[in-house]
N, C-alpha and C positions, 0 to 999 in steps of 0.2 A: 026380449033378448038383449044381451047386454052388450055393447058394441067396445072394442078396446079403440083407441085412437093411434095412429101409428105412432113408431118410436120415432121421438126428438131426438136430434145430437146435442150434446153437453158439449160447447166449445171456450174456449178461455185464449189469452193473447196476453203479450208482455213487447214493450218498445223501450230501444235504449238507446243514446245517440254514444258512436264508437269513434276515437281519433287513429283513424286511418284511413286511407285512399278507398274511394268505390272497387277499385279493382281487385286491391290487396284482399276486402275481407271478402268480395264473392270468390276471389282466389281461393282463401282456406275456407270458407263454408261449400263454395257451390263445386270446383271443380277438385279440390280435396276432400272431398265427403266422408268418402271410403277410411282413407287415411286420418281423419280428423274425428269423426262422428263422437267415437268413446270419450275422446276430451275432455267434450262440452257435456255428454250425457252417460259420465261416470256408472250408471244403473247398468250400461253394455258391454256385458262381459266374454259376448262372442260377438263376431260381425262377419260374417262372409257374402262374398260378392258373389252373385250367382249367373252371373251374364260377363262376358269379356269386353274388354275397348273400355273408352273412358266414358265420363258420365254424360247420360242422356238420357230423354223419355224413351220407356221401356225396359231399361236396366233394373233386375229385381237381384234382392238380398234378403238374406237369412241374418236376423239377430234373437242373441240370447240374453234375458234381461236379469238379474240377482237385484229386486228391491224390497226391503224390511225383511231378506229373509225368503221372497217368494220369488222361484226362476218359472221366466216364462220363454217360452218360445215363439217366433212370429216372423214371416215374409212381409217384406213391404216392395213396392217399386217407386221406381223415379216419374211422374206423370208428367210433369211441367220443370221446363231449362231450360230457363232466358237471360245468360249471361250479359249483364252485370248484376239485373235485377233481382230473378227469381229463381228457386227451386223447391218445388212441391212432391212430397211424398204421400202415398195411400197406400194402407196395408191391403194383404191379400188373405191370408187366415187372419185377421182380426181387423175389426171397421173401426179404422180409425184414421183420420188427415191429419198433413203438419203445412205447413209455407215456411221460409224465408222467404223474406220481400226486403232488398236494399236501396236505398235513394241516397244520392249526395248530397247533404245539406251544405257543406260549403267544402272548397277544396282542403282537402286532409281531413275531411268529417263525414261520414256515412250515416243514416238513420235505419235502423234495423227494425223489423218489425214482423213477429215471430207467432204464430196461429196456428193451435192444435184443434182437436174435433173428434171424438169421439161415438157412435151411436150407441143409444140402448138398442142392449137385446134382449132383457127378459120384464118382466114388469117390474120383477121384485126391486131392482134400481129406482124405479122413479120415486119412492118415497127418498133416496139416499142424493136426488141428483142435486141438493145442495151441496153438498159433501163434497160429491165428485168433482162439482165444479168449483169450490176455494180449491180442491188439492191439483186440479188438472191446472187453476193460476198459480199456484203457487209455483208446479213445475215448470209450467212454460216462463215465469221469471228468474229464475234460478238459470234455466237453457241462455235465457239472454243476457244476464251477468256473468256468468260463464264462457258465453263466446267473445265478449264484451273483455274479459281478461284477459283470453287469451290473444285477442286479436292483437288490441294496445301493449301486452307484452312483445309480440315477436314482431309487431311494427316499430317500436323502438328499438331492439333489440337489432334488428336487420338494419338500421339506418345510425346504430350509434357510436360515440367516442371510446368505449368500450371495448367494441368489433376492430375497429382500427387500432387501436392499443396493440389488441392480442398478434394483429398481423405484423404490426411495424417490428415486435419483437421477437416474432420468428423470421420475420424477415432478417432485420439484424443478425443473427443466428447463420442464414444463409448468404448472406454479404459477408461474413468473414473468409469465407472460402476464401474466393478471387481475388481478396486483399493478402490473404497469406498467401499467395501463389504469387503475388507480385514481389512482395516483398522478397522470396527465394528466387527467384529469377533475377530480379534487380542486384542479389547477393553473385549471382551466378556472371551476370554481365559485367559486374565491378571485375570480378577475378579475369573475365575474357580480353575484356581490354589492357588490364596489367600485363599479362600473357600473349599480347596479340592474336588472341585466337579469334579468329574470324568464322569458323563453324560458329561455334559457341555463343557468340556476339549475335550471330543473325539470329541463332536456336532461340536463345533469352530473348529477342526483339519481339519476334512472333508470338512467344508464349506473352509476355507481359500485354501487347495486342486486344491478344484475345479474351485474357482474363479484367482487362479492362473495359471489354466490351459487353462480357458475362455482367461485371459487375454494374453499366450504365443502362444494362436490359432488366434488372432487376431495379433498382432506383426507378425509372420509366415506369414499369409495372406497379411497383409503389405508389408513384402518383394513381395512375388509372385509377387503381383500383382506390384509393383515397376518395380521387373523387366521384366514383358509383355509389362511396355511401356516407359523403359527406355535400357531394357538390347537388347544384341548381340545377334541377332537372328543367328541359324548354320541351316540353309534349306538344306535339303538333303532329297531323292526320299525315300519316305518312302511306305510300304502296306497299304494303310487304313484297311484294314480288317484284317489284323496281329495286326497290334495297338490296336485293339478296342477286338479282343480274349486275347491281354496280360493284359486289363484292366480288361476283366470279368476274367480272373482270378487272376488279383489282388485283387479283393473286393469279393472272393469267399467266404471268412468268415461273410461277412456280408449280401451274398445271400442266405445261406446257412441259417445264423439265422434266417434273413426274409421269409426264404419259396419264396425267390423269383424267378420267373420266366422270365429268359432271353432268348429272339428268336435273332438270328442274321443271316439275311437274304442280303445277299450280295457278288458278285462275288470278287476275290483281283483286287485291284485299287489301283494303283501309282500315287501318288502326292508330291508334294513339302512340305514339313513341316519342324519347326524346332521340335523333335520329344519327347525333353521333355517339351514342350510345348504343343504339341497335347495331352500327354498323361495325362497332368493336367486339360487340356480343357473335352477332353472324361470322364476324373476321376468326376471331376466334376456333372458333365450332370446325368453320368449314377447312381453315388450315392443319386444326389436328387429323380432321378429316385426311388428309392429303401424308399428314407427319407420319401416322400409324397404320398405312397401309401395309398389304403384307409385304416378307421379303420377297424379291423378285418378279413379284407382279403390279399392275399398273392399276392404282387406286380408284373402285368407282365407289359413287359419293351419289344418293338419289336424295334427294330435296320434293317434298311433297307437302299439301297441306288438305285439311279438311275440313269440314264444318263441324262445330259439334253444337248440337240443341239451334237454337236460335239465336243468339250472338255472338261466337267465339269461336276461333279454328285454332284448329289441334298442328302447331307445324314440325314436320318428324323431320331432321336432318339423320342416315345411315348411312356407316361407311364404308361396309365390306373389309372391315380391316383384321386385325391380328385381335384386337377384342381384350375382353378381361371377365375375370369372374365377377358372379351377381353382387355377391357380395361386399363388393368395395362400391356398389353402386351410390352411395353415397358419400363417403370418403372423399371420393374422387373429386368432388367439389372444394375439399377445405385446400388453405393454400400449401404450397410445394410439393402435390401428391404427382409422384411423377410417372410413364409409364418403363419399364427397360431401365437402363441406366444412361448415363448423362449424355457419355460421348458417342451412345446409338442415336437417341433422338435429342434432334434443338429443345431449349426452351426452358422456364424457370419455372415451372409447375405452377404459374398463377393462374394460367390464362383460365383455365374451368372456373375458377375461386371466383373470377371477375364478370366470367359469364351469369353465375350463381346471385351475385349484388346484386347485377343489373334485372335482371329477371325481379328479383325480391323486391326492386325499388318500382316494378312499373305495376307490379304485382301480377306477375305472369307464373305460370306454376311450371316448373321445370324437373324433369325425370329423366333416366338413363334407363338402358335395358342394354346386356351384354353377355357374349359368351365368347371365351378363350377358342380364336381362330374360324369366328363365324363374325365379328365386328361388335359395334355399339350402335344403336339408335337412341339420339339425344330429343326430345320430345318437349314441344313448350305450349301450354295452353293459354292461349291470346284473345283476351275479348276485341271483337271488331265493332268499325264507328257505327254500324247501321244494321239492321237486319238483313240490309239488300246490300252493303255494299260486297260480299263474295257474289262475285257474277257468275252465271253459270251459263 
Protein backbone atom coordinates (compact mmCIF):
# COMPACT_ATOMS: atom_id res chain seq x y z
CA UNK A 1 0.00 0.00 0.00
CA UNK A 2 1.38 3.12 -0.83
CA UNK A 3 1.69 5.50 2.04
CA UNK A 4 1.51 9.60 1.02
CA UNK A 5 3.71 11.69 3.45
CA UNK A 6 1.84 14.47 4.97
CA UNK A 7 1.82 17.89 3.36
CA UNK A 8 4.95 20.23 3.81
CA UNK A 9 4.48 24.10 4.03
CA UNK A 10 6.27 26.12 1.19
CA UNK A 11 7.61 29.04 3.33
CA UNK A 12 9.91 31.91 1.91
CA UNK A 13 10.94 35.32 3.90
CA UNK A 14 12.43 38.80 2.71
CA UNK A 15 14.45 41.39 5.50
CA UNK A 16 15.18 44.87 4.83
CA UNK A 17 16.69 47.42 7.22
CA UNK A 18 13.87 50.73 7.23
CA UNK A 19 15.13 54.54 8.32
CA UNK A 20 12.63 55.16 10.80
CA UNK A 21 11.83 54.84 14.50
CA UNK A 22 10.60 51.26 15.93
CA UNK A 23 7.46 52.69 16.92
CA UNK A 24 6.61 54.63 13.76
CA UNK A 25 6.86 51.65 11.47
CA UNK A 26 4.87 49.04 13.96
CA UNK A 27 2.61 52.24 14.03
CA UNK A 28 1.69 51.89 10.23
CA UNK A 29 2.26 48.07 9.91
CA UNK A 30 1.05 46.77 13.20
CA UNK A 31 -1.73 49.07 14.63
CA UNK A 32 -2.67 50.58 11.03
CA UNK A 33 -3.08 47.18 9.35
CA UNK A 34 -6.55 47.65 8.48
CA UNK A 35 -5.95 51.01 6.96
CA UNK A 36 -2.49 50.25 5.37
CA UNK A 37 -2.50 46.55 4.26
CA UNK A 38 -3.64 47.42 0.27
CA UNK A 39 -0.49 49.78 0.16
CA UNK A 40 2.04 47.41 0.62
CA UNK A 41 0.09 44.51 -0.92
CA UNK A 42 -1.38 46.32 -3.98
CA UNK A 43 -2.98 42.46 -5.24
CA UNK A 44 -5.95 43.72 -2.23
CA UNK A 45 -8.53 44.97 -3.86
CA UNK A 46 -11.22 44.52 -1.02
CA UNK A 47 -10.35 44.35 2.67
CA UNK A 48 -12.93 44.39 5.34
CA UNK A 49 -12.72 44.06 8.96
CA UNK A 50 -14.94 41.56 10.33
CA UNK A 51 -14.52 42.13 14.19
CA UNK A 52 -14.89 45.67 15.70
CA UNK A 53 -12.25 47.60 18.30
CA UNK A 54 -8.77 47.87 17.25
CA UNK A 55 -6.18 45.44 16.48
CA UNK A 56 -5.52 42.29 18.35
CA UNK A 57 -5.38 38.49 18.58
CA UNK A 58 -8.67 37.24 17.46
CA UNK A 59 -9.58 40.04 15.06
CA UNK A 60 -10.62 38.30 11.73
CA UNK A 61 -11.02 39.96 8.03
CA UNK A 62 -12.24 39.21 4.81
CA UNK A 63 -9.90 40.06 1.68
CA UNK A 64 -10.38 39.98 -2.02
CA UNK A 65 -7.23 39.52 -4.09
CA UNK A 66 -7.08 40.45 -8.33
CA UNK A 67 -3.56 38.83 -9.12
CA UNK A 68 -2.48 38.01 -13.02
CA UNK A 69 -5.93 38.28 -13.56
CA UNK A 70 -7.18 35.74 -10.95
CA UNK A 71 -9.67 37.08 -7.92
CA UNK A 72 -9.76 35.23 -4.93
CA UNK A 73 -11.39 35.29 -1.83
CA UNK A 74 -10.20 34.41 1.73
CA UNK A 75 -10.51 35.13 5.73
CA UNK A 76 -7.58 35.57 7.60
CA UNK A 77 -7.31 36.64 11.58
CA UNK A 78 -4.84 38.35 13.67
CA UNK A 79 -3.10 35.36 15.96
CA UNK A 80 -0.04 37.25 17.48
CA UNK A 81 0.16 41.40 18.68
CA UNK A 82 3.16 42.22 20.29
CA UNK A 83 3.57 45.92 20.00
CA UNK A 84 6.59 47.19 18.94
CA UNK A 85 7.60 43.85 17.80
CA UNK A 86 5.24 41.52 16.11
CA UNK A 87 2.04 40.78 14.27
CA UNK A 88 1.14 37.45 12.95
CA UNK A 89 -1.69 36.50 10.66
CA UNK A 90 -3.30 32.95 9.71
CA UNK A 91 -5.85 32.34 7.35
CA UNK A 92 -9.19 30.63 8.03
CA UNK A 93 -10.48 29.52 4.35
CA UNK A 94 -7.05 29.05 3.21
CA UNK A 95 -3.68 27.67 5.02
CA UNK A 96 -1.69 30.02 4.81
CA UNK A 97 0.77 32.23 7.76
CA UNK A 98 2.53 35.62 7.32
CA UNK A 99 4.76 37.47 10.46
CA UNK A 100 6.04 40.84 10.79
CA UNK A 101 8.84 40.82 13.22
CA UNK A 102 10.54 44.57 14.04
CA UNK A 103 13.84 45.15 15.87
CA UNK A 104 15.67 48.37 16.42
CA UNK A 105 19.01 48.23 14.93
CA UNK A 106 19.88 51.60 15.97
CA UNK A 107 17.97 54.74 16.86
CA UNK A 108 16.02 55.98 13.71
CA UNK A 109 16.68 52.28 12.10
CA UNK A 110 14.31 49.30 12.45
CA UNK A 111 15.09 45.82 10.85
CA UNK A 112 11.95 44.29 9.39
CA UNK A 113 11.70 40.85 8.76
CA UNK A 114 8.82 39.57 6.93
CA UNK A 115 7.67 35.35 6.69
CA UNK A 116 5.02 33.94 4.71
CA UNK A 117 4.02 29.92 4.79
CA UNK A 118 1.73 28.41 2.94
CA UNK A 119 0.55 24.52 3.17
CA UNK A 120 -0.01 22.03 0.40
CA UNK A 121 -3.20 20.60 -0.12
CA UNK A 122 -3.29 18.42 -3.01
CA UNK A 123 -0.32 16.31 -4.25
CA UNK A 124 -0.50 17.70 -7.58
CA UNK A 125 1.69 20.93 -6.02
CA UNK A 126 4.47 19.05 -4.79
CA UNK A 127 6.01 18.42 -8.21
CA UNK A 128 5.43 22.52 -8.75
CA UNK A 129 6.75 23.47 -5.05
CA UNK A 130 9.90 24.79 -6.48
CA UNK A 131 7.96 27.19 -8.39
CA UNK A 132 5.81 28.07 -5.52
CA UNK A 133 8.50 28.72 -3.54
CA UNK A 134 10.79 31.46 -5.93
CA UNK A 135 7.16 33.07 -6.52
CA UNK A 136 6.02 32.89 -2.75
CA UNK A 137 10.04 34.85 -2.29
CA UNK A 138 9.75 36.85 -4.71
CA UNK A 139 6.40 38.21 -3.20
CA UNK A 140 7.36 38.40 0.24
CA UNK A 141 10.43 40.71 -1.14
CA UNK A 142 8.44 42.90 -3.07
CA UNK A 143 5.94 43.06 0.56
CA UNK A 144 9.19 44.40 2.24
CA UNK A 145 10.32 46.92 -0.32
CA UNK A 146 7.22 48.06 -0.46
CA UNK A 147 6.58 48.65 3.25
CA UNK A 148 10.15 49.72 3.16
CA UNK A 149 8.92 52.85 0.80
CA UNK A 150 6.36 53.48 2.11
CA UNK A 151 7.51 53.75 5.73
CA UNK A 152 10.80 56.09 4.81
CA UNK A 153 8.45 58.13 2.64
CA UNK A 154 5.78 59.30 5.36
CA UNK A 155 8.71 59.23 8.02
CA UNK A 156 10.31 61.96 6.14
CA UNK A 157 7.50 63.44 4.97
CA UNK A 158 6.05 63.78 8.76
CA UNK A 159 9.34 65.19 10.07
CA UNK A 160 10.27 67.53 7.04
CA UNK A 161 11.37 71.22 5.80
CA UNK A 162 8.72 70.76 3.34
CA UNK A 163 5.65 70.16 5.99
CA UNK A 164 6.95 73.30 7.72
CA UNK A 165 7.16 75.42 4.46
CA UNK A 166 3.43 74.50 3.66
CA UNK A 167 2.34 75.54 7.40
CA UNK A 168 4.56 78.79 7.89
CA UNK A 169 2.53 79.90 4.57
CA UNK A 170 -0.76 79.32 5.45
CA UNK A 171 -0.03 80.52 8.46
CA UNK A 172 1.20 83.86 6.94
CA UNK A 173 -2.17 83.73 5.28
CA UNK A 174 -3.73 83.72 8.65
CA UNK A 175 -1.42 86.43 10.44
CA UNK A 176 -2.61 88.92 8.16
CA UNK A 177 -5.97 89.04 9.68
CA UNK A 178 -4.93 90.59 13.02
CA UNK A 179 -2.28 92.90 11.33
CA UNK A 180 -5.06 94.29 9.13
CA UNK A 181 -7.24 94.92 12.03
CA UNK A 182 -4.64 96.67 13.72
CA UNK A 183 -3.67 98.74 11.29
CA UNK A 184 -7.78 99.91 11.01
CA UNK A 185 -8.08 100.46 14.49
CA UNK A 186 -4.75 102.33 14.88
CA UNK A 187 -6.54 104.35 11.78
CA UNK A 188 -9.50 104.74 13.97
CA UNK A 189 -7.52 105.94 17.19
CA UNK A 190 -5.30 108.40 15.25
CA UNK A 191 -8.87 110.20 14.37
CA UNK A 192 -10.13 109.56 18.26
CA UNK A 193 -7.54 111.37 19.61
CA UNK A 194 -7.64 114.44 17.03
CA UNK A 195 -11.41 114.42 18.03
CA UNK A 196 -10.95 113.85 21.60
CA UNK A 197 -13.16 111.08 21.62
CA UNK A 198 -12.64 109.09 24.42
CA UNK A 199 -15.41 106.13 23.66
CA UNK A 200 -13.56 105.58 20.62
CA UNK A 201 -9.90 105.97 21.94
CA UNK A 202 -10.77 103.15 24.61
CA UNK A 203 -12.90 101.14 21.63
CA UNK A 204 -9.59 101.11 19.35
CA UNK A 205 -7.32 100.41 22.55
CA UNK A 206 -9.06 97.18 23.26
CA UNK A 207 -9.59 96.00 19.83
CA UNK A 208 -5.89 96.70 18.82
CA UNK A 209 -5.25 94.56 22.43
CA UNK A 210 -6.71 91.81 21.25
CA UNK A 211 -5.80 91.53 17.82
CA UNK A 212 -2.23 91.61 19.00
CA UNK A 213 -2.87 89.07 21.18
CA UNK A 214 -4.64 86.74 18.28
CA UNK A 215 -1.69 87.55 16.44
CA UNK A 216 1.33 86.62 19.36
CA UNK A 217 -1.02 83.18 19.88
CA UNK A 218 -0.57 82.42 16.40
CA UNK A 219 3.42 83.27 16.09
CA UNK A 220 3.69 80.90 19.64
CA UNK A 221 1.75 78.14 17.90
CA UNK A 222 4.15 78.51 14.97
CA UNK A 223 6.89 77.92 16.98
CA UNK A 224 5.36 74.78 18.77
CA UNK A 225 4.40 73.46 16.18
CA UNK A 226 8.01 74.00 14.24
CA UNK A 227 9.34 72.50 16.70
CA UNK A 228 7.15 68.92 16.92
CA UNK A 229 8.57 68.49 13.52
CA UNK A 230 11.79 70.01 13.45
CA UNK A 231 13.01 70.04 17.00
CA UNK A 232 15.11 67.33 19.45
CA UNK A 233 13.00 64.92 20.73
CA UNK A 234 14.36 63.79 24.84
CA UNK A 235 12.14 60.30 25.07
CA UNK A 236 12.24 59.12 28.42
CA UNK A 237 9.86 56.61 30.44
CA UNK A 238 7.37 58.66 31.43
CA UNK A 239 3.56 57.63 33.65
CA UNK A 240 0.82 58.18 31.33
CA UNK A 241 -1.53 58.65 33.90
CA UNK A 242 0.69 60.99 36.07
CA UNK A 243 1.00 63.35 32.80
CA UNK A 244 -2.60 63.48 32.14
CA UNK A 245 -3.59 64.33 36.46
CA UNK A 246 -0.62 67.08 36.09
CA UNK A 247 -2.74 68.46 32.95
CA UNK A 248 -5.99 68.29 34.68
CA UNK A 249 -4.59 70.16 37.12
CA UNK A 250 -3.05 72.45 34.99
CA UNK A 251 -6.33 73.67 33.36
CA UNK A 252 -8.09 73.54 36.82
CA UNK A 253 -9.15 77.10 36.46
CA UNK A 254 -10.66 76.64 33.36
CA UNK A 255 -12.56 73.56 34.74
CA UNK A 256 -13.60 75.07 37.38
CA UNK A 257 -15.08 78.00 35.31
CA UNK A 258 -16.60 75.52 33.07
CA UNK A 259 -18.34 73.52 35.50
CA UNK A 260 -16.48 70.84 33.92
CA UNK A 261 -16.49 67.52 34.60
CA UNK A 262 -13.39 65.32 34.25
CA UNK A 263 -13.40 61.28 34.80
CA UNK A 264 -9.92 59.76 34.47
CA UNK A 265 -10.15 56.09 34.42
CA UNK A 266 -6.95 54.32 34.05
CA UNK A 267 -4.43 52.21 35.72
CA UNK A 268 -0.34 54.07 35.63
CA UNK A 269 1.25 53.12 32.40
CA UNK A 270 4.96 53.53 31.39
CA UNK A 271 5.79 54.68 28.09
CA UNK A 272 8.33 56.40 26.17
CA UNK A 273 7.57 60.17 25.63
CA UNK A 274 9.24 63.23 25.13
CA UNK A 275 7.38 64.70 28.15
CA UNK A 276 6.97 68.32 27.18
CA UNK A 277 5.63 67.22 24.21
CA UNK A 278 3.08 64.85 25.66
CA UNK A 279 2.07 67.39 27.93
CA UNK A 280 1.18 69.90 25.03
CA UNK A 281 -0.25 67.07 23.01
CA UNK A 282 -2.67 66.02 26.34
CA UNK A 283 -3.11 70.12 26.97
CA UNK A 284 -4.43 70.40 23.83
CA UNK A 285 -6.96 67.54 23.54
CA UNK A 286 -8.27 67.87 26.87
CA UNK A 287 -8.80 71.98 26.48
CA UNK A 288 -10.81 71.51 23.36
CA UNK A 289 -12.36 69.12 25.23
CA UNK A 290 -13.55 71.67 27.69
CA UNK A 291 -13.73 74.67 24.44
CA UNK A 292 -16.59 72.40 22.51
CA UNK A 293 -18.66 71.45 25.00
CA UNK A 294 -22.26 71.90 24.57
CA UNK A 295 -24.18 75.16 24.90
CA UNK A 296 -25.58 75.54 28.23
CA UNK A 297 -24.40 72.42 29.61
CA UNK A 298 -21.32 71.57 31.78
CA UNK A 299 -18.62 69.66 29.83
CA UNK A 300 -17.76 65.94 30.79
CA UNK A 301 -14.65 64.81 29.36
CA UNK A 302 -14.03 60.67 30.32
CA UNK A 303 -10.20 59.75 29.90
CA UNK A 304 -9.69 56.06 29.69
CA UNK A 305 -7.20 53.69 28.47
CA UNK A 306 -6.67 50.07 27.54
CA UNK A 307 -4.52 47.37 26.57
CA UNK A 308 -4.32 46.39 23.33
CA UNK A 309 -2.41 42.84 22.32
CA UNK A 310 0.67 42.75 24.56
CA UNK A 311 2.44 45.98 24.36
CA UNK A 312 0.47 48.97 23.81
CA UNK A 313 -2.80 50.88 25.12
CA UNK A 314 -5.25 52.36 23.23
CA UNK A 315 -5.89 55.98 25.11
CA UNK A 316 -9.48 57.34 24.22
CA UNK A 317 -9.77 60.95 25.37
CA UNK A 318 -14.27 61.83 24.82
CA UNK A 319 -15.95 64.77 25.25
CA UNK A 320 -19.53 64.74 25.22
CA UNK A 321 -19.55 67.72 23.21
CA UNK A 322 -21.34 69.52 20.30
CA UNK A 323 -19.28 66.95 18.02
CA UNK A 324 -18.94 67.16 13.99
CA UNK A 325 -19.50 65.12 11.20
CA UNK A 326 -17.49 61.83 10.26
CA UNK A 327 -16.43 63.17 7.55
CA UNK A 328 -13.94 65.99 8.46
CA UNK A 329 -12.46 63.22 10.53
CA UNK A 330 -9.48 63.78 9.10
CA UNK A 331 -9.31 67.29 8.00
CA UNK A 332 -9.62 68.24 11.33
CA UNK A 333 -5.98 67.67 11.95
CA UNK A 334 -4.41 69.93 9.15
CA UNK A 335 -3.72 73.39 10.42
CA UNK A 336 -6.45 76.22 10.94
CA UNK A 337 -9.51 73.79 10.56
CA UNK A 338 -11.49 75.39 13.12
CA UNK A 339 -14.83 74.50 14.73
CA UNK A 340 -18.09 77.28 14.74
CA UNK A 341 -16.66 80.57 13.93
CA UNK A 342 -14.00 82.71 15.52
CA UNK A 343 -15.65 84.82 18.02
CA UNK A 344 -17.84 81.60 19.56
CA UNK A 345 -14.82 79.55 20.29
CA UNK A 346 -10.98 80.65 21.41
CA UNK A 347 -8.20 79.44 19.46
CA UNK A 348 -6.14 79.42 16.05
CA UNK A 349 -7.06 76.06 14.65
CA UNK A 350 -3.48 74.77 15.21
CA UNK A 351 -3.77 73.10 18.24
CA UNK A 352 -5.20 69.33 16.62
CA UNK A 353 -2.46 70.05 13.66
CA UNK A 354 0.22 70.09 16.66
CA UNK A 355 -1.43 67.32 18.41
CA UNK A 356 -1.26 65.22 14.86
CA UNK A 357 3.11 66.14 14.63
CA UNK A 358 3.60 65.07 17.88
CA UNK A 359 1.78 61.81 17.80
CA UNK A 360 3.60 61.22 13.97
CA UNK A 361 6.86 62.10 15.66
CA UNK A 362 6.85 59.42 18.59
CA UNK A 363 4.87 57.28 16.25
CA UNK A 364 1.77 56.95 18.10
CA UNK A 365 -1.27 56.23 15.65
CA UNK A 366 -3.99 58.85 16.23
CA UNK A 367 -7.82 58.75 15.25
CA UNK A 368 -11.15 60.79 15.70
CA UNK A 369 -14.63 59.40 15.81
CA UNK A 370 -17.53 61.88 15.85
CA UNK A 371 -21.13 62.81 15.37
CA UNK A 372 -22.88 66.27 15.28
CA UNK A 373 -24.35 66.68 19.03
CA UNK A 374 -23.29 63.37 20.38
CA UNK A 375 -19.22 64.65 20.84
CA UNK A 376 -15.78 63.27 19.56
CA UNK A 377 -13.62 60.60 20.90
CA UNK A 378 -9.87 61.31 20.07
CA UNK A 379 -8.01 57.91 20.33
CA UNK A 380 -4.14 57.34 20.35
CA UNK A 381 -2.32 53.95 20.12
CA UNK A 382 0.73 53.92 22.47
CA UNK A 383 3.29 51.29 22.78
CA UNK A 384 4.28 50.79 26.44
CA UNK A 385 7.82 50.21 28.12
CA UNK A 386 7.12 46.62 29.20
CA UNK A 387 4.55 43.95 28.93
CA UNK A 388 3.83 44.43 32.77
CA UNK A 389 4.26 47.76 33.02
CA UNK A 390 0.02 48.51 32.69
CA UNK A 391 -0.74 47.24 36.22
CA UNK A 392 -3.86 45.84 36.86
Amino acid sequence: MLTLGAAKPISAGAQASVGCPIASAFNFVGHGFFQNYARWSPQVVELEPLSEGPIRPGVRARQVTLDRGVRSESTFEIVRFGPPQLIGIAGISEPFKCSYEFREEAPGSTRLDFSVEIQEQDLFMRPFAALFRSTLKEGAERTVENIKQLLESQYASASSPERLAQFVYVASLDLQEPLRRIEAFSELLEQAVASSNKKDMAYARKAMRSCAESARKLVDDLLIYSSTILGEQRLEAVDLREEIDAIVNLLSDSIVESKAQVNVSMPPTRIMADRSQLACLLQNIISNAIKYGKPGQAPRIDIAAAPIGEGAVNLTIIDHGVGFREEFAQTIFEPFKTFGGKSEYAGTGIELAICKSIADRHGWGISVKARPGQGAAFSFSIPIVARDAVLR
